[in-house]
C-alpha positions as CSV (number, residue, x, y, z in Angstrom):
1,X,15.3,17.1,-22.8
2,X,18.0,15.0,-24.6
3,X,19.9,14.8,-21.1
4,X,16.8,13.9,-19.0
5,X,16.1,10.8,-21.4
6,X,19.0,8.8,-19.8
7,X,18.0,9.3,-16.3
8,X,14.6,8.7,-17.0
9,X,15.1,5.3,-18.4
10,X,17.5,4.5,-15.2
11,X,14.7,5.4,-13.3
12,X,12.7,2.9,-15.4
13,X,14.9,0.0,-14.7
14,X,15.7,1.0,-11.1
15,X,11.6,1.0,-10.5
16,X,11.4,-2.5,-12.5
17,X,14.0,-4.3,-10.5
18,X,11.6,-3.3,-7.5
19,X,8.8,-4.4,-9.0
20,X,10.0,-7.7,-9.5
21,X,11.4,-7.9,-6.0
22,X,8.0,-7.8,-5.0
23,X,6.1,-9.3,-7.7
24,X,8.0,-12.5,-6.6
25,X,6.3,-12.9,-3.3
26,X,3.4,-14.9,-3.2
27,X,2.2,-14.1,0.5
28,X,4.3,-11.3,2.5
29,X,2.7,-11.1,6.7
30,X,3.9,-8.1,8.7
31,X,3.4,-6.3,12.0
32,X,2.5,-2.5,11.2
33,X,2.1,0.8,12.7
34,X,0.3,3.5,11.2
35,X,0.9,7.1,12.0
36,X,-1.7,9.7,10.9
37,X,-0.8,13.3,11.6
38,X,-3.8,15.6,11.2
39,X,-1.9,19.0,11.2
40,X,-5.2,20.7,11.5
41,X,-5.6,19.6,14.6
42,X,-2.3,19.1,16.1
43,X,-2.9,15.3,16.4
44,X,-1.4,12.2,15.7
45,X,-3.5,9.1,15.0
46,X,-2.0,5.9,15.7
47,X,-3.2,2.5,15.2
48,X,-1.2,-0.9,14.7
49,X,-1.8,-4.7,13.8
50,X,-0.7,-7.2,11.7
51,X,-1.1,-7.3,7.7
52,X,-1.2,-10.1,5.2
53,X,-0.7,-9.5,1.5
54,X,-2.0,-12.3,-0.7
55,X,-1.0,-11.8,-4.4
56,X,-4.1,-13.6,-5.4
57,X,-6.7,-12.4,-3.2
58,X,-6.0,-8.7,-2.0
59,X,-4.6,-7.2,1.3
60,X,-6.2,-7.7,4.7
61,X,-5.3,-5.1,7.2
62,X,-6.1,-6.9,10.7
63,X,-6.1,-3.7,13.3
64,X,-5.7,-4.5,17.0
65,X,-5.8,-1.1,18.3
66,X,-6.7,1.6,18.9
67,X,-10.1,-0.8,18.1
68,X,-10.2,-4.3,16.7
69,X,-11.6,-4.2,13.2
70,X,-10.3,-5.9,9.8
71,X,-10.4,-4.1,6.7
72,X,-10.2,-6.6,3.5
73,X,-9.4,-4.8,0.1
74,X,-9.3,-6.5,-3.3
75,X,-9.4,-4.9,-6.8
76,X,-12.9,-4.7,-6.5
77,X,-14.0,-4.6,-3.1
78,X,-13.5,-2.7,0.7
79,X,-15.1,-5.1,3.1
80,X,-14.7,-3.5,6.6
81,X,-15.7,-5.9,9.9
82,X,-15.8,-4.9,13.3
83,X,-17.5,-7.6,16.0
84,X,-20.8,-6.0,16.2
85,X,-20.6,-4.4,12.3
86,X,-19.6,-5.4,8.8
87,X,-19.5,-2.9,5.5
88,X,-18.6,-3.1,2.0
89,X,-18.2,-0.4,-0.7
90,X,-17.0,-1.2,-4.5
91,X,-13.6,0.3,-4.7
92,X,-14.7,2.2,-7.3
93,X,-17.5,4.3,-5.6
94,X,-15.5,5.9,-3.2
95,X,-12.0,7.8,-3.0
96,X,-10.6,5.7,-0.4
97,X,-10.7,3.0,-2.5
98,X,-8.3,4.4,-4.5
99,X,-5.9,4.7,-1.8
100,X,-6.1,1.2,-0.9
101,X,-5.6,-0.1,-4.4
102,X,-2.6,1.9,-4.1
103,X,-1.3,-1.0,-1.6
104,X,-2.4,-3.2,-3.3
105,X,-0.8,-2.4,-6.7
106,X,2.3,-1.4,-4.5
107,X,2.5,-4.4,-2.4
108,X,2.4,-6.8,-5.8
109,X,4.4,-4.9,-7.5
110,X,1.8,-4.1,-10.5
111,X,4.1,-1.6,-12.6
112,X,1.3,-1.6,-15.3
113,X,-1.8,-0.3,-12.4
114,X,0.8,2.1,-10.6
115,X,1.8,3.7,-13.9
116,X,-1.9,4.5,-14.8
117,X,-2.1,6.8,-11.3
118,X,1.2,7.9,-10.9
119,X,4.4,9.8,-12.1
120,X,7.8,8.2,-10.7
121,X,9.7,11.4,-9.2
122,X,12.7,9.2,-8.3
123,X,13.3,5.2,-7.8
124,X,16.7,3.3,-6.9
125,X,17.6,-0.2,-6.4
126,X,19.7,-2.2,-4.9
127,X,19.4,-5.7,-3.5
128,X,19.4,-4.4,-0.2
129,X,17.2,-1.4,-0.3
130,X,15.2,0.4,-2.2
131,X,13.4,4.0,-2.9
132,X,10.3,4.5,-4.9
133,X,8.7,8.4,-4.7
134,X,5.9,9.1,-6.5
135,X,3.0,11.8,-7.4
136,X,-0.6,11.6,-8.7
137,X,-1.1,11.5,-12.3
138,X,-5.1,11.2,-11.7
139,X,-7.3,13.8,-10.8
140,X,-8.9,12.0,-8.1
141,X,-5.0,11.1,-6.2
142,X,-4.5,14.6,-6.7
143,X,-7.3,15.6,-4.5
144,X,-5.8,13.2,-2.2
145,X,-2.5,13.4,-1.8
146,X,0.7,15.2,-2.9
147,X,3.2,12.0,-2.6
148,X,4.2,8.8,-1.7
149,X,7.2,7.6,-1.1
150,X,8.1,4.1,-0.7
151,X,10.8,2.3,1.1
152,X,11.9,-1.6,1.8
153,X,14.5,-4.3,1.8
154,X,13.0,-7.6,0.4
155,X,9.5,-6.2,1.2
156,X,8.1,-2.7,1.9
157,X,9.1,-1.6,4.8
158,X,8.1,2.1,5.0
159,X,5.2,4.1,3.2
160,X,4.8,7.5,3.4
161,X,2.2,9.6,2.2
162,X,2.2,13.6,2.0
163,X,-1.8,14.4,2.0
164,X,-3.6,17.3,0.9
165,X,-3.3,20.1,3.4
166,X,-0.3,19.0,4.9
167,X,-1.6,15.8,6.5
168,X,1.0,12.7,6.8
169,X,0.5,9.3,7.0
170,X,3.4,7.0,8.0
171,X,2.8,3.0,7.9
172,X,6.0,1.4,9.3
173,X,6.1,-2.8,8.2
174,X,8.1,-5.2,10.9
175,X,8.6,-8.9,11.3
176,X,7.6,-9.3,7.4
177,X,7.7,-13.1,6.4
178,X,7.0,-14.9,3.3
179,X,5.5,-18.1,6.0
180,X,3.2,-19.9,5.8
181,X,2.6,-19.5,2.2
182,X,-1.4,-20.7,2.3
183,X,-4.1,-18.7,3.8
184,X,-5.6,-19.8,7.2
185,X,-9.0,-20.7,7.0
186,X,-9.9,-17.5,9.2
187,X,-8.2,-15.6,6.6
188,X,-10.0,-17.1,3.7
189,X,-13.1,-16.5,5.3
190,X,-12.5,-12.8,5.1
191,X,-11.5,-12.8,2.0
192,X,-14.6,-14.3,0.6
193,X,-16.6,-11.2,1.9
194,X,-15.3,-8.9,-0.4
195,X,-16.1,-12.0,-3.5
């Protein structure tokens, strides 16, 4: 135990340096791709669009294929719009809350929230890129997922999450800006359904 302690606080330090990386960002847009291997079924599941994290308001995930839909999630809310439909749960009454929150804590860097869910396996920094892997602490992650690992330069870039029964899902970020720093009008509007 006495020689774990030291690599343990490293690992500490290393995940608080990215934390603050990207704590610091107001607004982060990106292009994504999301990969979901169902190894039940011998399928991949892809579907891609653009996604805008507001450290104030919560994450808006605008998909643009396979279907158009936008799912907005705050701390407290899952709103999900199609054209013809429009649904909200509390985060808190289902299990895939959970794993959006995860972005969301992710995404702003909130060390305190993430800590509550998860163990850090490993984490290393450097201005340039960093590594975060992680695994449930929670019973209801556990049933879940197995891991998450974490990857990015100023922003996330990759996430990867190891599911239960063997399941993968891969989200790829591209074309990440900090610009423009205030939310459009169409993208306040969604916000405001999950108020």
């Amino acid at each position: 135990m006495i020689f774990l302690a030291p690599t343990a606080k490293a690992q500490s330090v290393q995940m608080k340096q990215v934390f603050e990386q990207l704590g610091s960002t107001p607004i982060v847009r990106a292009q994504f791709e999301q990969q979901k291997k169902l190894i039940s079924l011998n399928k991949t599941y892809v579907s891609k669009g653009v996604v805008l994290f507001s450290k104030s308001q919560g994450v808006l995930w605008q998909i643009q294929s396979p279907v158009k839909a936008d799912l907005v999630v705050t701390p407290h809310k899952l709103v999900q719009k199609t054209l013809r439909t429009s649904s909200q749960i509390e985060i808190n009454k289902t299990q895939y809350g959970s794993v959006a929150t995860m972005f969301l804590q992710l995404m702003s860097g909130n060390e305190v929230a993430l800590n509550k869910n998860f163990h850090v396996v490993s984490a290393s920094y450097s201005p340039t890129q960093w590594n975060v892997s992680l695994t449930p602490k929670s019973s209801l992650f556990k049933k879940l997922f197995v891991r998450v690992d974490a990857q990015g330069q100023r922003y996330v870039d990759r996430i990867l999450i190891e599911e239960q029964a063997s399941n993968l899902t891969i989200i790829n970020f591209s074309q990440q800006t900090s610009q423009p720093q205030t939310l459009t009008a169409a993208e306040n509007a969604l916000f405001q359904l999950a108020k």
